[in-house]
N, C-alpha and C positions, 0 to 999 in steps of 0.2 A: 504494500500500500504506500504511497507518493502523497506524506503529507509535507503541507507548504508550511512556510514561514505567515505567523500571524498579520495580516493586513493592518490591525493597528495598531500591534508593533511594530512595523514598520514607518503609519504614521508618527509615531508615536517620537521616535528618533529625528525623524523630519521635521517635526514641531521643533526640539528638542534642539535641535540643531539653529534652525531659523528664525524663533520669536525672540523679543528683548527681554532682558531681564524684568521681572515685575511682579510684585504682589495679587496672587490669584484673589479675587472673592467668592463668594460662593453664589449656585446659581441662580435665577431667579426666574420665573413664568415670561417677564418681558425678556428674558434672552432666549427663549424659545423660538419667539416670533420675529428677534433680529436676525434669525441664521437663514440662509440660503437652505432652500431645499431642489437638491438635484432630481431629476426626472430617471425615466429610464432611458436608456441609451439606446444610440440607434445608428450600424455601424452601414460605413458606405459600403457602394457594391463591391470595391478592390478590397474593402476591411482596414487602409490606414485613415481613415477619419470616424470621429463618433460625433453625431448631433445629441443633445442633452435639451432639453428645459430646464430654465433656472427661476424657481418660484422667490420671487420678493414680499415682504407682506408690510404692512403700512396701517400700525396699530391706531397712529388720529387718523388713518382714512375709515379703520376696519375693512379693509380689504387689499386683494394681492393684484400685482403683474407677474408676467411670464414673460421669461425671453429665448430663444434657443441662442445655443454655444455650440459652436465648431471644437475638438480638443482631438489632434492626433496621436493618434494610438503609440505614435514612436516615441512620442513627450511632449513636453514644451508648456506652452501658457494659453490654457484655452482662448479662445475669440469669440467674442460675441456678435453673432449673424444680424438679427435684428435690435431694435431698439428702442419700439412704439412703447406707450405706457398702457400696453393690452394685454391680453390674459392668450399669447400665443401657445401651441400646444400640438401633440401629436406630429413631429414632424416624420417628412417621411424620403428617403433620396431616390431621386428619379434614375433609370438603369444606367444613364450614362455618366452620373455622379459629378453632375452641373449644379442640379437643380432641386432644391427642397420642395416640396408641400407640405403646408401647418395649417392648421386650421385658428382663427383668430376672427374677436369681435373687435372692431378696429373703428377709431373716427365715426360718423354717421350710423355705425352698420347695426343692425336693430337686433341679429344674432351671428354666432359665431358662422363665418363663411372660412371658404375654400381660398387656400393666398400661396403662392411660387413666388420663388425667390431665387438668384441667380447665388450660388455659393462662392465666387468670387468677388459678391457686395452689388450693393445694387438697392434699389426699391422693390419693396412686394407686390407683387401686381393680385390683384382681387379678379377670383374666375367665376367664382359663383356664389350667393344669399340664396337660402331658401326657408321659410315663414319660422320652422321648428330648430333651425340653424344645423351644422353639420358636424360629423363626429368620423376618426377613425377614417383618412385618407391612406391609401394604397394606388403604388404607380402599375399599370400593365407595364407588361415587357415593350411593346412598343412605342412606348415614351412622348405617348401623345395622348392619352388618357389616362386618368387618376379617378380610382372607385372613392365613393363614399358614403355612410351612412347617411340617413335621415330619418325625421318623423313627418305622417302627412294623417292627414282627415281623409278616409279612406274612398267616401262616399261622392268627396269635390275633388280629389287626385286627379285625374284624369292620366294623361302622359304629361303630365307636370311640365306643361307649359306655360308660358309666361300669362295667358289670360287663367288658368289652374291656379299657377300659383298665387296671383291676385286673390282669387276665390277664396282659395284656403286663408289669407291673411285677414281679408275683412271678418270672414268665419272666425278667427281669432281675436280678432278684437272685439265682436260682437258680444262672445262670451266672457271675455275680461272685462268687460265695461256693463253684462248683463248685471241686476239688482237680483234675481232668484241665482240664490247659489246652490242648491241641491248639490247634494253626488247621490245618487241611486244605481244599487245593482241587485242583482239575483244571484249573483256568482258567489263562488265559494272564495276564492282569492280577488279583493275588489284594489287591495294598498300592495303600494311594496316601497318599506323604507320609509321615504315620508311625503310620496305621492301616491293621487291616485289614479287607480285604471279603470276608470268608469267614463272616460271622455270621450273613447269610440278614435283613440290614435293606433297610430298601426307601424312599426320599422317599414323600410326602404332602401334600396342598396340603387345607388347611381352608377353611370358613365358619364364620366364627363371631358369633352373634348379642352384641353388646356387651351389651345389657340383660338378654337371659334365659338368656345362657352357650352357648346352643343352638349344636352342632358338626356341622359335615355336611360328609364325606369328598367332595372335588369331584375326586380321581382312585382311585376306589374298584378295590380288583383289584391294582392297579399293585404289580409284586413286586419291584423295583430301584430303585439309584440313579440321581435325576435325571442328574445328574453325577458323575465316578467320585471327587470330592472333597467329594460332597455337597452342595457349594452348593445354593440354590434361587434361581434367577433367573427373575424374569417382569416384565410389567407388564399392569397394567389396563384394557381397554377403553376406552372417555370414557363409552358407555353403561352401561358395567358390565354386558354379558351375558357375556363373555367374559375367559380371562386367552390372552396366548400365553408360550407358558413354553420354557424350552432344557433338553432332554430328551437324552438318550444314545440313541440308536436300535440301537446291535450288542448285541444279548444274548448272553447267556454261549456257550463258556466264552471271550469277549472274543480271540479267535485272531484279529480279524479286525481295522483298524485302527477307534479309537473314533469313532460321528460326532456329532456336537450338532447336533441339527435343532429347527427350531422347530413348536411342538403349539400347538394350537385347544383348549383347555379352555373348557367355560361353565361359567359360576358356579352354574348351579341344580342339580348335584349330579348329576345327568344320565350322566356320564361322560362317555365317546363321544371319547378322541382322534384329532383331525388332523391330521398328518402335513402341514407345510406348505411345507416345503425337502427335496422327497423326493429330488430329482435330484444332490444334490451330497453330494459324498464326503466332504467338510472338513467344517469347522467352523463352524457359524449359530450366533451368540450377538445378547447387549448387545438383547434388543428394546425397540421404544420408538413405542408409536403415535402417527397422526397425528392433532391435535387434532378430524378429522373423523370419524375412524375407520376409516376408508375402506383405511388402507395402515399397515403397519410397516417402520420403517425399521429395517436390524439391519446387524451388523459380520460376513461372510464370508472365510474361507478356502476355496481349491480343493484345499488337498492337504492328506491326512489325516493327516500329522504335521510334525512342527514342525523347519522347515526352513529358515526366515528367509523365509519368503514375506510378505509388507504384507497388512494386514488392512486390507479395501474396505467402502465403504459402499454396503447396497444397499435398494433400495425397494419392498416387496411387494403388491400389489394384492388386497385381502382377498376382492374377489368376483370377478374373472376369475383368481385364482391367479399370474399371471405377476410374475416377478421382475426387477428389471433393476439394473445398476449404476449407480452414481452417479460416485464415486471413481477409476475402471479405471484412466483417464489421468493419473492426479496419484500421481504417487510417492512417498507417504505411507503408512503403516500408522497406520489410526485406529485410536485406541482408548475415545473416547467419544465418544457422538453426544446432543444433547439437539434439541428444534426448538421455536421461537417461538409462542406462542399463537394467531398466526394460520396459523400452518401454512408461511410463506413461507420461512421463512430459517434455517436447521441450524445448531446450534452446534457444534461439534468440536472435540476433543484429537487430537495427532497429536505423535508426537517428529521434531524436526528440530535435527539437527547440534549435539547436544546438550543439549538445551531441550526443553521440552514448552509449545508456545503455545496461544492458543486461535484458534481459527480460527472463520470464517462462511463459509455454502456457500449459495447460493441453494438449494430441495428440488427445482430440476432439475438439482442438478448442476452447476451454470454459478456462474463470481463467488466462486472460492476467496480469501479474504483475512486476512490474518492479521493479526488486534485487540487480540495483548497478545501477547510478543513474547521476553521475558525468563525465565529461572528454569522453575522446573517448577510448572505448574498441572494441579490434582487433581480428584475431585469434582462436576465442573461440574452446575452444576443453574440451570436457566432458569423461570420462571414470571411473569404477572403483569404481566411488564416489565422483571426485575428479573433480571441474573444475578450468580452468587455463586459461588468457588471455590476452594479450599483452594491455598497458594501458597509454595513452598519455594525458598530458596538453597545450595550447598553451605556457603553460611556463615549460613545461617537455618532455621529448623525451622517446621514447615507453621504460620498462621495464615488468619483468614478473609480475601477480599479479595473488592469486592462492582466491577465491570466498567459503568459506561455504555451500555444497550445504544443508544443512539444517538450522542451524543457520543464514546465511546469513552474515558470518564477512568477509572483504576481506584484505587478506594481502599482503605483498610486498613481493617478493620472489629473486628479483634482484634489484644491485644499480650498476650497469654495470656506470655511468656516474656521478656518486656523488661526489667525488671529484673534476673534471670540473666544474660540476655545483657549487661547493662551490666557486670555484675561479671567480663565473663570478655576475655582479649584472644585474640582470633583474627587468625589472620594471612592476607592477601589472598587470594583465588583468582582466576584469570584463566585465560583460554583460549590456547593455543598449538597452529599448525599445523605438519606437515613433508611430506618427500617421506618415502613408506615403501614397500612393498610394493606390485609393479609398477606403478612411477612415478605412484601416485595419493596425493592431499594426503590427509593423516590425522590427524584431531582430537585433540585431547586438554585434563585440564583439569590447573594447577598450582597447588596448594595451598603456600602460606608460612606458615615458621613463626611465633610472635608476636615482634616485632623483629628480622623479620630484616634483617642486615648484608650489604653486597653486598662489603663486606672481610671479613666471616668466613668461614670455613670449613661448607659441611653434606655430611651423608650424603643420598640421593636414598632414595625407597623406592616402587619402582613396582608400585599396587594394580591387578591385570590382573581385572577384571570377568568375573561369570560367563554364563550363557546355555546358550551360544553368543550366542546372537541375543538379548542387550540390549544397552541402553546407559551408557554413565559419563552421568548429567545432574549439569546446575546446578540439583543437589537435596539437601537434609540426608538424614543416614545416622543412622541410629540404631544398626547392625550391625555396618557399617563406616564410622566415622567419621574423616575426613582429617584433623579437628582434632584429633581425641585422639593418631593416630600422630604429628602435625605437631610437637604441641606439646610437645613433649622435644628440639625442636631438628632437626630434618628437613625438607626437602623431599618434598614426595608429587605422585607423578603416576597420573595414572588416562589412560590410553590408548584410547581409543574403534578399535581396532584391527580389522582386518578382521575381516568378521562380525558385527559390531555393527549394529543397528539404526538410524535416525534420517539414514541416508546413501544411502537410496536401495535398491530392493530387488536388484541385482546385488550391490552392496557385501556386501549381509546374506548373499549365496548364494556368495557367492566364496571361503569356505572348505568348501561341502563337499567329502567324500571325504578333504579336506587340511585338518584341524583344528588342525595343531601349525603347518603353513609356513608363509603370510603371517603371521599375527599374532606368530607368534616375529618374525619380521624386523622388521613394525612396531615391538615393543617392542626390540629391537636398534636400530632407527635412530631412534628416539625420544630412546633413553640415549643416542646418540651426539650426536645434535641438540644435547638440554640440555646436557649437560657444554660443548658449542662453546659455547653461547650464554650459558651462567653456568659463567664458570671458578672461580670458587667452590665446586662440585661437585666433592667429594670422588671421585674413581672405584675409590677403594681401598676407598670406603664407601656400597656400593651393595646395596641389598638388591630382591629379587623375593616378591610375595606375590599371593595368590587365592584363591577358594572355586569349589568348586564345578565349571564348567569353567574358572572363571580357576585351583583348584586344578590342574586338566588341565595351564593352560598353566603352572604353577612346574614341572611335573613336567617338560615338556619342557621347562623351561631347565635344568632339574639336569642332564637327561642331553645337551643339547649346549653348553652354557655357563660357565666356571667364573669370570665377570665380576665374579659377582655374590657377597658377603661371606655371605651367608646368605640361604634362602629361607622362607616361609613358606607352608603348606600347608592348607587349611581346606575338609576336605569333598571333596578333591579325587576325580577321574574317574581314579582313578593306572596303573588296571590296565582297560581293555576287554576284558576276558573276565569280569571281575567287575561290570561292569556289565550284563550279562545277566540279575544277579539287583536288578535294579532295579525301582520301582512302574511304572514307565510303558517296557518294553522297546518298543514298538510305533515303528517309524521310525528307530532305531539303529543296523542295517543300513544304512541308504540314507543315513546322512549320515557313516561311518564305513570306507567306502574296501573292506570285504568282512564275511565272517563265520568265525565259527570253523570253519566244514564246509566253507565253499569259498571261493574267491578270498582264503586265508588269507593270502596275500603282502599286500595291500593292506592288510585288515585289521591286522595285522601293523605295517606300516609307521608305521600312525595309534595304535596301542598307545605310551603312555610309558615303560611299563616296558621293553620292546623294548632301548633306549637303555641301563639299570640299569648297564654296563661304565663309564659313562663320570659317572656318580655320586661327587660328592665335596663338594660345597655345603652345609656346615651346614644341616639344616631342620628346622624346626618344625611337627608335625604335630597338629591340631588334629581331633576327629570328636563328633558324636552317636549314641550307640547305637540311639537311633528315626529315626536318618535312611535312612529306605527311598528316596531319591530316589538316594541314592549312598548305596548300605552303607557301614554302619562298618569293612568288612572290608578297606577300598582302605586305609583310614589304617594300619591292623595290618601290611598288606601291603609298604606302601612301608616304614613302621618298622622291619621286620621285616628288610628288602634293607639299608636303610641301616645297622644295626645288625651283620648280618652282614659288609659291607663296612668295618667301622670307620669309619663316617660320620659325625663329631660329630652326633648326631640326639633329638629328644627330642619323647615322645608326650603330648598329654592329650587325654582321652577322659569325656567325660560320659553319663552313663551314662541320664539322663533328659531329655534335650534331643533335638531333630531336625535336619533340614537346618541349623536355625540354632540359635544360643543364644540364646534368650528372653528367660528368668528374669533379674532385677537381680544378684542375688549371681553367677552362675556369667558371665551375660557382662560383668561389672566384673574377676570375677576372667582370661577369657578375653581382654579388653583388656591387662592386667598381664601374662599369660604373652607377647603378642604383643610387646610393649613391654621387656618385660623378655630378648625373646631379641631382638630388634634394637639394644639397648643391649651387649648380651655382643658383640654382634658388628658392632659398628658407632663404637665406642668413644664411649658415650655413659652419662653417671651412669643408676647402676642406679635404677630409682624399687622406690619401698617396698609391699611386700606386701599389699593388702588384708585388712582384718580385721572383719571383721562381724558384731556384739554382736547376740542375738538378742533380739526383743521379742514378747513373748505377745500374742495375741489377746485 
């Protein structure tokens, strides 16, 4: 096995070497939102150039730009391609590796349109607007059209012509300006995330000629969404006659569970979807042909909801139809696949035991090896010769890092954030094992505060991940970040506790039906662990926090635990009867022990609320009003008990955010409420209020 030198060790000397000397401080929510965040990478067709997106963010505007960066793969100092003050994106290089397409809402433009750009500099020239704006450009081979997503009103589409597209636009504004706002459906799935699918839109894949603007619907007809979250994912032929794209195949009213199969689109407008993954019930995504053409290789699920089962690699045979695996026997769930120019040797992402490496698969399957080994890598993108891919530590935030593909060296290629990071002192992260939950070893990572003293005293604060079925990586958070809780003087643990991913897929499926027992214990014998092993560990000063289903699991530490000084609650799953009115109900049953109409005892059991008698834990409850993944009604709910019960408890509620909080202001200030209730309750100085002077446009 060929493992590499650590990526930020590497940076690490690189800092090391090039910043001034200077008094680090520790870090704080507004240096979150001063760092660059790099995109994923996007290598030319020879392989020595990468295009990148560099997001900005602009806390008095509350909102980002985007710009793309040129950074050659051999070294040097990235360049930045554009320069407008717009939210550029997706780039993508044309076959002869002149020419970018991005997609960008720019100047007048009412949604994100279709814009080329000469890579030798130049102005963007703008090829196409269309009413729902555009997503996810792709060049054909013959370098006079670029495909692109869309959304359209199915009924006034037409061939999305210029008097169409009018149609469709007044169509939209009619309904943003109408006074009756209903949403009505009969469907079983009507939200996803924090819209909804009751407006009767439908995906769209174009042609569009770069020179004469010319547009030609290549899934004409088509009355839904590709995916129930909109995305457009496909990739391109090598001939360019065809796309295969991932398609939703259960039509309304969605009763039935959702499947993603893979469709035969040709490009000459033609129509005529085929159905290429008809026999499997799961989930077909991620395609990616082979540089022959001949076969797609794509990432497969067998069960049709989401259950901690590993995502396999499998390989499609384009003219006898047959599919076969790759992957079956290696207990991994990939999650990206790219392959080699000659078609020999598959690159892959896969999580393991807390990391996300990169891996080589021979394309039979045979000769799994893993080439970089450390931290989390992103992005991956192969071409030319040359691979490249976005590269994160829990004590670093994603930059470019370009991989050896024969030697195996990997180097740094961007330091987009080095100088910040010099200014700021974080304190170490390391990984620590135990025994937990029937007598299996269980990962987890430790985050230090800045200087910390192994004669001082700290509070512990354990961030329980949500999922079910992810994992804690050795990866930067921008959401939930360890340094910022760290840095007021804490310890923070993140638990990789049963049901997590990167450990094998039993591990991943050993909490169904039993969503609250092993991993409470894990996180029980965790805290017991550390305090034995650093008696420095306050146990008077321990707090529990999560979102999501790690919200799930603070709620069952409230009602069987009163260890812990105060818990923290973000999004949580607090009530299972109220997760019924979720975007995605399909499979909720079967991983939650019964249902409301029958086998209620089970059901029952795995409900947190169940538990509410035994409620007494300080908590802080945190929600978004657009978060249809978990209503905002779990947060009111638990509030609402705890409040009744005289539960020291306290609610904030944002009223324009979703599952998560976004925006710079409200998640600087959503950092401060977290911080400022683990200081109440942790005996730690209060830190000071956020205040944010607004600045005009």
């Amino acid at each position: 096995m060929n493992t590499l030198p650590a990526a930020s060790a590497l940076l690490t000397v690189a800092l090391a070497s090039s910043l001034p000397a200077q008094t680090p401080r520790p870090m704080t929510a507004r240096d979150l939102w001063a760092m660059k965040r790099v995109g994923a990478p996007v290598l030319s067709p020879d392989g020595t150039m990468v295009a990148i997106t560099v997001q900005e963010w602009s806390v008095e505007r509350n909102r980002e730009t985007g710009n793309i960066w040129l950074v050659a793969v051999a070294g040097g100092e990235p360049r930045r391609l554009t320069t407008a003050a717009a939210k550029d994106a997706a780039p993508a290089w044309s076959p002869d590796g002149r020419r970018i397409a991005f997609v960008s809402k720019r100047g007048e433009d009412e949604t994100a349109g279709l814009y080329v750009i000469p890579v030798d500099g130049g102005e963007a020239e703008a090829v196409l607007e269309m009413p729902f704006g555009l997503t996810a450009p792709k060049w054909l081979p013959d370098g006079r059209h670029v495909v692109v997503g869309t959304t359209v009103i199915p009924e006034i589409a037409g061939a999305l012509g210029d008097a169409d597209r009018a149609a469709m636009k007044k169509e939209l504004k009619r309904r943003q300006e109408a006074k009756m706002t209903a949403k009505v459906t009969e469907d079983r799935q009507y939200r996803f995330f924090d819209k909804y699918l009751t407006d009767g839109f439908a995906s769209r894949l174009l042609r569009v000629d770069v020179s004469t603007k010319e547009v030609k619907d290549l899934t004409p007809g088509y009355d839904r969404w590709f995916q129930a979250d909109g995305e457009v994912v496909y990739d391109v032929s090598p001939d360019g006659g065809h796309l295969v794209v991932v398609m939703n195949s259960t039509p309304p009213p969605y009763r039935d569970f959702l499947n993603n199969d893979l469709y035969l689109v040709p490009t000459d407008g033609t129509g005529g979807l085929k159905k290429l993954t008809p026999d499997n019930p799961g989930s077909d995504g991620q395609p990616v042909y082979a540089p022959d053409g001949r076969s797609v290789f794509y990432l497969r699920t067998d069960t049709s909801f989401h259950n901690g089962e590993s995502a396999k690699l499998w390989r499609l045979d384009l003219g006898s139809g047959a599919a076969v695996p790759l992957t079956e026997a290696l207990d991994y769930s990939i999650s990206q696949v790219r392959v080699s120019p000659d078609g020999g040797t598959l690159w892959l992402l896969a999580e393991d035991k807390g990391a996300v490496p990169v891996f080589t698969l021979q394309a039979d399957g045979s000769g799994l090896t893993k080439v970089h080994a450390t931290g989390t890598a992103g992005g991956l993108d192969v071409r030319g010769g040359s691979v490249v891919f976005q590269h994160s530590t829990l004590s670093r935030p994603e930059e470019l890092f370009a991989l050896e593909a024969s030697g195996g060296a990997v180097r740094s290629l961007t330091r987009f954030n080095e100088a910040l990071l010099g200014e700021l002192d974080l304190g170490r992260h390391e990984a620590f094992w135990f025994d937990g939950a029937a007598a299996a070893k269980v990962h987890g990572w430790l985050v230090y505060p800045p200087g910390y003293d192994a004669m001082r005293s700290y509070p512990l604060v354990q961030v329980m991940h949500g999922g079910p079925h992810t994992m804690s990586r050795d990866a930067w958070s921008y959401r939930w970040n360890s340094h910022v809780f760290a840095a007021p003087g804490c310890v923070v643990a993140h638990v990789n506790r049963h049901g997590s991913t990167g450990f094998g897929e039993s591990f991943a499926q050993s909490i169904l039906n039993e969503w609250g027992d092993k991993p409470f214990e894990d996180i029980m014998k965790s805290t017991d662990f550390l305090l034995q092993k650093f008696p420095n560990l306050d146990s008077k000063r321990m707090a529990a926090t999560g979102a999501s289903y790690g919200g799930f699991l603070a709620t069952w530490v409230l009602g069987h635990t009163d260890r812990f000084a105060c818990i923290v609650n973000h999004a949580g799953v607090n009530n299972s009867y109220s997760q019924f009115g979720c975007d995605v109900p399909h499979g909720f049953t079967q991983v939650m022990g019964g249902t409301p109409w029958e086998e209620v005892e089970g059901f029952q059991r795995n409900n947190p609320m169940t538990y509410a008698r035994h409620f007494r834990t300080p908590t802080l409850i945190t929600h978004g009003e657009l978060d249809y993944r978990v209503p905002y009604g779990h947060g009111l709910e638990l509030y609402g008990v705890l409040q009744g019960m005289g539960v020291p408890s306290r609610l904030v509620v944002f009223p324009n955010e979703n599952h998560w909080i976004l925006s710079p202001q409200n998640s600087i200030h959503w950092y401060w409420e977290v911080n400022h209730w683990l200081a109440r309750h942790l005996g730690l100085p209060l830190p000071e209020k956020p205040v944010f002077p607004q600045k005009e446009d």
